[in-house]
C-alpha positions in Angstrom: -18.3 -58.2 -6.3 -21.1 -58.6 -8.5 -23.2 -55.9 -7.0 -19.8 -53.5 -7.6 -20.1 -54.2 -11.1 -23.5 -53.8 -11.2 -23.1 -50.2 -9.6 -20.0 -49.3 -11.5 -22.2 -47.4 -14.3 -24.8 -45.7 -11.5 -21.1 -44.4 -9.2 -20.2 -42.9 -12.5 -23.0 -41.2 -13.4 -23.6 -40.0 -9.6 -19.9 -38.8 -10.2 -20.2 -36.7 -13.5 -23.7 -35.7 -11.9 -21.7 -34.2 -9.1 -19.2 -32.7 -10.7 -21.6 -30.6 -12.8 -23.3 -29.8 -9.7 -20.0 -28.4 -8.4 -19.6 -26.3 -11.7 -22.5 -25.0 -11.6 -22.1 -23.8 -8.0 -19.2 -22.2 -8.9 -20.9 -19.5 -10.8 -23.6 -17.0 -9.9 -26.0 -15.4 -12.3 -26.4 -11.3 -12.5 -29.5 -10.0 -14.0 -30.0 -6.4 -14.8 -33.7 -4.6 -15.4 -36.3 -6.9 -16.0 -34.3 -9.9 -14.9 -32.3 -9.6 -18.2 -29.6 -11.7 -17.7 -26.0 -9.6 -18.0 -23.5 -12.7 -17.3 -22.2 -14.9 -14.6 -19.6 -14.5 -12.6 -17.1 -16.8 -10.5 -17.7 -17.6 -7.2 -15.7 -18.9 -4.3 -17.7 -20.6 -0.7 -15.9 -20.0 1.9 -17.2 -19.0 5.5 -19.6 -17.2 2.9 -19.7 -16.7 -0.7 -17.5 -14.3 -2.5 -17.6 -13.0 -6.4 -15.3 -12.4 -8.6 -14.4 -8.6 -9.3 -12.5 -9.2 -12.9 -16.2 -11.1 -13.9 -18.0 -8.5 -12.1 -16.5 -5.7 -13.8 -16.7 -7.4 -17.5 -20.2 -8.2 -17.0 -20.7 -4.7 -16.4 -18.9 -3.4 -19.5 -16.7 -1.9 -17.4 -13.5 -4.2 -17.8 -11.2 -4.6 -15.1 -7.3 -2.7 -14.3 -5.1 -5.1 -12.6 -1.8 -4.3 -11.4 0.0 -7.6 -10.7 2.6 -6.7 -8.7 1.0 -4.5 -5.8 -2.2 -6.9 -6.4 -4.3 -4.2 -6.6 -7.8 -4.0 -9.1 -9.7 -1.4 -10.0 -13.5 -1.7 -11.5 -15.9 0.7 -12.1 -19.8 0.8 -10.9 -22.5 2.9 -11.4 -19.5 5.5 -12.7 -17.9 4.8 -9.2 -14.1 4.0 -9.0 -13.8 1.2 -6.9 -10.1 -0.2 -6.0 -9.1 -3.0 -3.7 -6.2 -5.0 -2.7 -5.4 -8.6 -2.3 -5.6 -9.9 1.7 -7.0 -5.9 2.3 -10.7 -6.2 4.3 -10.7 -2.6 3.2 -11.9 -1.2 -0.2 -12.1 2.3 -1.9 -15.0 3.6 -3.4 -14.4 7.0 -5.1 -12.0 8.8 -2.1 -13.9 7.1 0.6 -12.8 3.9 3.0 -15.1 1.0 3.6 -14.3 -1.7 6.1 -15.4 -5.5 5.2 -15.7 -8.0 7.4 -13.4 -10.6 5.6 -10.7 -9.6 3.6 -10.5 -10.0 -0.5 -9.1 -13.1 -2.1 -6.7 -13.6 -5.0 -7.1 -16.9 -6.5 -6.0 -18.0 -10.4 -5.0 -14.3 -10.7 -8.9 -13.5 -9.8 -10.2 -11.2 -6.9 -12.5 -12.1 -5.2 -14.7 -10.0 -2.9 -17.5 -11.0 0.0 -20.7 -10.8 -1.7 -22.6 -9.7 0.9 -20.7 -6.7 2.4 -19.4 -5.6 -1.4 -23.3 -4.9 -2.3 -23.7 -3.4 0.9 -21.1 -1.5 0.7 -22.4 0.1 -2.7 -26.0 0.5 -1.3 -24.2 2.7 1.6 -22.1 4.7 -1.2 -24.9 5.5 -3.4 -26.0 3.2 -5.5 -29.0 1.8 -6.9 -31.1 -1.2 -4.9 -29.9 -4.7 -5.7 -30.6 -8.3 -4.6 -29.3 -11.3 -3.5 -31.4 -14.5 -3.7 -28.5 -17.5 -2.8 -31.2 -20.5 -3.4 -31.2 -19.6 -7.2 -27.9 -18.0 -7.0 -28.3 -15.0 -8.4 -28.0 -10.7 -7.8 -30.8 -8.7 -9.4 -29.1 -5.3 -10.1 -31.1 -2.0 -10.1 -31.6 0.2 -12.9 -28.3 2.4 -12.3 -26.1 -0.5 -12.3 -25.8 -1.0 -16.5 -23.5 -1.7 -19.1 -21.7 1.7 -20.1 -19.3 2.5 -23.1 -16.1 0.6 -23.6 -14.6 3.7 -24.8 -15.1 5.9 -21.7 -14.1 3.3 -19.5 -10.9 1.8 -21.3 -9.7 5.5 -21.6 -10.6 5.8 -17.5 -8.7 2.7 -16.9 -5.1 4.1 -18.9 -5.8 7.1 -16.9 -6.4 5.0 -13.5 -2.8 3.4 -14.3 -0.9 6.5 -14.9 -1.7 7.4 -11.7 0.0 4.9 -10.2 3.0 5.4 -12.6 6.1 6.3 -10.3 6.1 9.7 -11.9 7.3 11.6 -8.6 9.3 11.2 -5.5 9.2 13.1 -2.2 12.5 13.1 -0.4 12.0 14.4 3.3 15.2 15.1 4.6 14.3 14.9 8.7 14.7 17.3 11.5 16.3 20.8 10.2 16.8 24.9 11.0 16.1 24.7 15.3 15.6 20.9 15.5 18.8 19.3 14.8 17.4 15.9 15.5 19.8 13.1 17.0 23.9 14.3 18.2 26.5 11.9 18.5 28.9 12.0 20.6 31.3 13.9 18.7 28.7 16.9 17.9 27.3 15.3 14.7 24.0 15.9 13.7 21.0 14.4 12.4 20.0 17.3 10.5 23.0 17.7 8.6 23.5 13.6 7.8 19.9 13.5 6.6 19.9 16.4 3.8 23.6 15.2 2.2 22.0 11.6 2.4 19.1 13.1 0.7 20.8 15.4 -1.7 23.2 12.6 -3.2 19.9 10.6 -4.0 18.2 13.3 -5.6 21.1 13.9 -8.1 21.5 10.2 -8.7 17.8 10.1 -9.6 18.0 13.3 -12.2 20.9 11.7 -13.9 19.5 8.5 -14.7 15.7 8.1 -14.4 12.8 10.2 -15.6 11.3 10.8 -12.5 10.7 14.1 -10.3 12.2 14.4 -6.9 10.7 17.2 -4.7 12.8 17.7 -1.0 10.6 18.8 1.8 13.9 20.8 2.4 16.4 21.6 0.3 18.4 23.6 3.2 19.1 23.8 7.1 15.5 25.2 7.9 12.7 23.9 10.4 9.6 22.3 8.8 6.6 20.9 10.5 5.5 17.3 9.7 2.5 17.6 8.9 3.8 20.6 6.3 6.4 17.7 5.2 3.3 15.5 4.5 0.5 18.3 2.7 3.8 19.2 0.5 3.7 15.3 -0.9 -0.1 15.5 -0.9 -0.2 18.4 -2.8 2.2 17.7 -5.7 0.8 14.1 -6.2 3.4 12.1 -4.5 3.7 8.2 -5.8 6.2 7.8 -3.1 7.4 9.2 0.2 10.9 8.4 1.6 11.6 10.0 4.8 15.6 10.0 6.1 16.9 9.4 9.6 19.7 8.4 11.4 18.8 6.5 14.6 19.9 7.3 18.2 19.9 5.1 21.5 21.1 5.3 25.1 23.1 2.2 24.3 26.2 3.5 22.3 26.4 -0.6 21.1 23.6 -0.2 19.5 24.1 0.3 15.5 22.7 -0.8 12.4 20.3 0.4 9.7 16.5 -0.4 9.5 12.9 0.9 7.7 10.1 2.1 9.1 6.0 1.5 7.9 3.3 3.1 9.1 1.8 0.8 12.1 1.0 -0.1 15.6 3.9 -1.9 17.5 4.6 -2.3 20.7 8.4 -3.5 20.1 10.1 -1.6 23.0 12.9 -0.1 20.8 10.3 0.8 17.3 8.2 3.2 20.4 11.4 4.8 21.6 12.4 5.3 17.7 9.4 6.8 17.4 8.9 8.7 20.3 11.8 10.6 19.4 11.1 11.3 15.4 7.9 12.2 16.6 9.1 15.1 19.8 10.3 17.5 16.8 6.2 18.1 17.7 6.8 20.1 21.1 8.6 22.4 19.0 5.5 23.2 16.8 3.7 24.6 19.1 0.2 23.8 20.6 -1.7 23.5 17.4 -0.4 20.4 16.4 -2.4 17.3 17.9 -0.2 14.4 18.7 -0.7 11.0 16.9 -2.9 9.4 19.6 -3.2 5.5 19.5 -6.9 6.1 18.0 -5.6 7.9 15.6 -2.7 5.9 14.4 -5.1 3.0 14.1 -7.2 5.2 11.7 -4.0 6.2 9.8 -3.0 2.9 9.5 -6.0 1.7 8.2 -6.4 4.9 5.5 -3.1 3.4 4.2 -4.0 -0.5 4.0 -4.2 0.4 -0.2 -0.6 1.7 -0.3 0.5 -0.9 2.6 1.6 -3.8 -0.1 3.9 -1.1 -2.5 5.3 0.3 1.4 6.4 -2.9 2.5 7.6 -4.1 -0.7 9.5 -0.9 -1.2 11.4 -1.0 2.8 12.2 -4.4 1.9 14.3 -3.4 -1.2 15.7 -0.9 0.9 17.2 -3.1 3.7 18.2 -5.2 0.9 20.4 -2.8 -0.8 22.0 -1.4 1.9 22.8 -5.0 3.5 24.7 -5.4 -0.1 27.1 -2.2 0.4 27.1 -1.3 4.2 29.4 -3.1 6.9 26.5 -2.7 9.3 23.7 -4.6 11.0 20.7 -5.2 8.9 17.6 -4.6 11.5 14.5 -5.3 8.8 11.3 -3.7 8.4 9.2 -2.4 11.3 6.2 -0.6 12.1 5.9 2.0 14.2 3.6 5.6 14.5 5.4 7.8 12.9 3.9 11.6 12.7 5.1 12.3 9.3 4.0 9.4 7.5 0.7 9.1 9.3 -1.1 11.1 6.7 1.0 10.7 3.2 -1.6 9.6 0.4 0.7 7.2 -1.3 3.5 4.0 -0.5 5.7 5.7 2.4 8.6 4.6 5.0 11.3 5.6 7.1 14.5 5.0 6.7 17.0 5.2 9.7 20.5 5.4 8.6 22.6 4.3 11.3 22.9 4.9 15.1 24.7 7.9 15.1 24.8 7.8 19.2 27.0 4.8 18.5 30.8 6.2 18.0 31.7 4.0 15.2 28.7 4.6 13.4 28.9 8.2 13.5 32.3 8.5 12.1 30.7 6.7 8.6 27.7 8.5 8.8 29.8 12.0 8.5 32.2 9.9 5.6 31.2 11.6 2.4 32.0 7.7 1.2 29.4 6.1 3.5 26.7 8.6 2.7 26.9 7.9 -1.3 26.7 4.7 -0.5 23.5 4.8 1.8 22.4 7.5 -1.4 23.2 4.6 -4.0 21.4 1.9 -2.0 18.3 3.8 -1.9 18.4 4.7 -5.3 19.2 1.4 -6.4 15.3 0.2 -4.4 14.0 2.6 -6.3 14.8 1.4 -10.0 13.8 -2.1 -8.4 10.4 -0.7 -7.1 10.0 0.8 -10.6 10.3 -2.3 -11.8 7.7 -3.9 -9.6 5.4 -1.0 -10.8 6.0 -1.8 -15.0 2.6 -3.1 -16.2 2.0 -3.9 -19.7 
């Protein structure tokens, strides 16, 4: 007991010893030209050591842009843009896609980013020599890598987050002119459901929000996907909404569900599809089909706009479930030609099962198909919402 008391003051001091120990192993120093010392920065040790980008990027001068809700942060390096996303192994640097090995981190509303492969990544990119010396904890940056002017970069920055402003929509009605797409069993047609659907929701959006809507088609005419896809490329697309109604051998089957950009092998998400994706035998042999190579290489150009595309199908499902008497199916992912190569948050809705009998008969009900218009409208003001940063 004695020998406790004895200790008591040595423990404590062993105690606060370690704890500043810790702290200071939380940090790592960055020194510039001459080993001028720029800042420090956070740290995280994990299976390795990762930084923090928001330190990283206000050592630098550069500041950082953070959009909260798609968890998304963009810094700037050696005059390179570089953006990344929470839980993403995949970061942007200018227009071109690195992989990481570990995927970025989001901890105290800080992002954190594998030391190792980030600086490699840069090196590869372009920029100057750096290094990384982990007994003194410390990255020695080369002479490009420097503070530059707050005024460039802040005005960079509001630019950066006006781009992702939900300024424009592209509404792809599917199928049209000599693909009609699905036909119920009372001679309905895909075509025709899919641009009213799409129609109603572009007038709902002109009357009450400031945003453009462009339709891929505006009448009953045939359109490649991949024309579908450059047309939302070229006019700067923040977001791609594609419109289906479903079909299936099983008239039973009914219900409405939304589509992501993915690899699935789900039986029923192939078949769905397999047929979105035939309207390609009627393009004609200069149109390669979306191999499994390269829907892994779509999927993985869109990891940056996966988060605002899954958030966005979820609103979706969740307005319809709130106004149609139908069976909610969720979000899935599947390959889907047309939104293999759209540069910006995309998905597929499927409307209904318009092989199933009942189904059909709402689908062609000028009632149903404002409602299915209003419920998609109604995700979008809520995925504006998401997208408000102050």
């Amino acid at each position: 007991m004695k020998l406790l008391i004895l200790l008591r003051p040595i423990l404590s001091i062993v105690f606060l010893l370690s704890i500043i120990i810790a702290k200071n192993e939380q940090s790592i120093t960055i020194l510039g030209e001459n080993n001028t010392m720029l800042g420090k920065a956070d740290i995280l040790k994990k299976d390795q050591y990762y930084i923090s980008v928001n330190d990283f990027g206000k050592i630098l001068g550069s500041g950082s842009f953070v959009n909260d809700k798609t968890e998304k942060i963009v810094i700037y390096v050696d005059s390179f843009k570089i953006k990344l996303s929470n839980n993403i192994a995949f970061i942007v640097v200018d227009e071109t896609i690195y992989q990481m090995g570990n995927k970025i981190i989001k901890r105290d509303n800080e992002y954190y980013v594998p030391i190792d492969d980030f600086f490699n990544i840069l090196s590869v990119h372009g920029s100057d020599s750096h290094s990384i010396d982990y007994t003194t904890m410390s990255i020695t940056l080369g002479p490009k890598t420097k503070k530059i002017s707050k005024p460039i970069v802040v005005a960079d920055l509001i630019k950066e987050k006006n781009k992702w402003k939900l300024d424009t929509i592209i509404i792809d009605p599917g199928h049209g002119g000599k693909d009609p797409g699905a036909i119920g069993y009372r001679g309905t047609k895909e075509k025709d459901i899919t641009l009213d659907v799409a129609k109603r929701l572009v007038k709902k959006i002109e009357r009450n929000m400031n945003i453009n809507t462009i339709l891929t088609r505006d009448e009953d005419v045939f359109i490649r996907l991949e024309d579908r896809t450059k047309l939302a490329n070229s006019e700067n697309g923040k977001l791609f909404i594609s419109i289906h109604a479903n079909s299936a051998e099983d008239r039973r089957a009914n219900g409405f569900e939304t589509y992501m950009i993915g690899t699935n092998k789900n039986a029923a998400a192939v078949r769905t599809a397999a047929r979105e994706n035939a309207v390609l035998d009627l393009e004609g042999g200069n149109t390669k089909k979306l191999t499994d190579e390269a829907l892994i290489k779509a999927t993985i150009a869109q990891s940056g706009f996966a988060n605002g595309s899954e958030q966005f199908a979820a609103l979706v499902q969740e307005e319809m479930n709130k106004r149609l008497q139908s069976k909610d199916r969720g979000v899935k992912q599947a390959g889907f030609y047309v939104l293999a190569y759209a540069s910006m948050p995309n998905v597929l809705i499927e409307l209904g099962y318009i092989s199933n009998p009942s189904e059909e008969k709402k689908l062609k009900s000028s009632q149903y198909k404002d409602a299915l218009a209003t419920s998609i409208y109604r995700a979008i003001e809520q995925y504006q919402k998401t997208l408000n940063v102050n």
